[in-house]
C-alpha positions in Angstrom: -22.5 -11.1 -5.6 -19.4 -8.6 -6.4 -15.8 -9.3 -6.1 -14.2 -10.2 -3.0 -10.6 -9.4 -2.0 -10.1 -13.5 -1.8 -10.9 -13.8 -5.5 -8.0 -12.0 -6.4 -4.4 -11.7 -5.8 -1.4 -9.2 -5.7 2.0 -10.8 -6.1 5.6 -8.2 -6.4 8.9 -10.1 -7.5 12.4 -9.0 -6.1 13.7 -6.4 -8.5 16.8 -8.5 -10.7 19.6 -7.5 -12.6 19.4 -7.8 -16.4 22.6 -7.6 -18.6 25.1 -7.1 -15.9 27.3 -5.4 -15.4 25.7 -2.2 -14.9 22.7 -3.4 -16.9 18.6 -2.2 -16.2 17.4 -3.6 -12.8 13.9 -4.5 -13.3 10.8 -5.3 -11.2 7.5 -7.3 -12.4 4.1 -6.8 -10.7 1.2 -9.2 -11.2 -2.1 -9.1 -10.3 -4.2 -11.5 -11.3 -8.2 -12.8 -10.4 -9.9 -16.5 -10.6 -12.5 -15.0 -12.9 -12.1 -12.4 -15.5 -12.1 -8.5 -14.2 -13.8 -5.5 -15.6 -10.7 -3.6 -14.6 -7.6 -4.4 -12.8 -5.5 -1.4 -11.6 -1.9 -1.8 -11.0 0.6 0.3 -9.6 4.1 -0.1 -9.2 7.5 1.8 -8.0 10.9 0.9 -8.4 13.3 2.4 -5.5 17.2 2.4 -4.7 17.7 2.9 -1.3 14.7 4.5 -0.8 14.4 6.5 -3.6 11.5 6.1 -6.4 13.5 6.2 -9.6 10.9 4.7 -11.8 7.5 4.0 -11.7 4.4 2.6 -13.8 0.9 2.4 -13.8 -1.2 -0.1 -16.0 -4.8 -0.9 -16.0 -6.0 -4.2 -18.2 -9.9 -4.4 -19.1 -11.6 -8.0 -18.8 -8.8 -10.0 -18.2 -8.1 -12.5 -15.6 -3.9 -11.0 -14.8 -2.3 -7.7 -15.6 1.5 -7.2 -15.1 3.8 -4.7 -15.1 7.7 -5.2 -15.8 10.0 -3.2 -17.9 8.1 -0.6 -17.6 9.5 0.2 -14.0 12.8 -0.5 -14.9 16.2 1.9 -13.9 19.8 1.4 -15.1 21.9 0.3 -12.0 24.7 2.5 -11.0 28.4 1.5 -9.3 28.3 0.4 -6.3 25.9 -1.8 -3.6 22.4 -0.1 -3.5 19.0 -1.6 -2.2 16.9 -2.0 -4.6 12.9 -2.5 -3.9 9.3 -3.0 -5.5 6.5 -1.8 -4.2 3.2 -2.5 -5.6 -0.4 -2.0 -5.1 -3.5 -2.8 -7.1 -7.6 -3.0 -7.2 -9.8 -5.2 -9.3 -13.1 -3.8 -10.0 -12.6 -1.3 -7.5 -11.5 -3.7 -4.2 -8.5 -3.0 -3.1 -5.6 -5.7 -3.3 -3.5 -4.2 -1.1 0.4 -3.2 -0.9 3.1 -5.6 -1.0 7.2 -5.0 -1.3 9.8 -7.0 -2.2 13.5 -6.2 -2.4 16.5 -7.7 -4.0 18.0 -11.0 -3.2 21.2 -10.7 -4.7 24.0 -7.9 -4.2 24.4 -6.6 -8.0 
């Protein structure tokens, strides 16, 4: 039997502020199965009102999660933006899906 979509999951934090004021806005991606994967492929991107301004790729060999976080990270700038997360991933080649999440807090 091969993997399933349902054995698996695809979860996309809102982006957060680190070392404010004016300090790297950060996102963290995890995907993550109930039994170990040959390969997990994660993408992520990191916008401001709409706008990729970072972005990362990561793929983790037998394991059960892979994440991605500072690696899609951007220094905030003056002023209220939107920022988002949008991820995607596969695990042994099923597709996960895309999620987004976006900030909770002004910063």
């Amino acid at each position: 039997a091969g993997r399933t979509a349902a054995d698996c999951t695809l979860a996309v934090a809102p982006p957060f502020l680190y070392a404010p004021p004016g300090g790297t806005v950060i996102s963290s991606v995890r995907a993550g199965c109930a039994t170990p994967a040959r390969r997990i492929h994660v993408e992520a991107a990191l916008t401001r009102d709409g706008v990729v301004v970072a972005s990362a790729r990561r793929d983790c060999r037998r394991a059960t999660a892979c994440w991605i976080t500072t690696d899609a990270s951007a220094n905030d700038i003056p002023g209220d933006q939107v920022w988002c997360t949008t991820a995607s991933a596969s695990a042994d080649g099923v597709d996960l899906g895309e999620q987004t999440a976006c900030e909770t807090e002004e910063f």
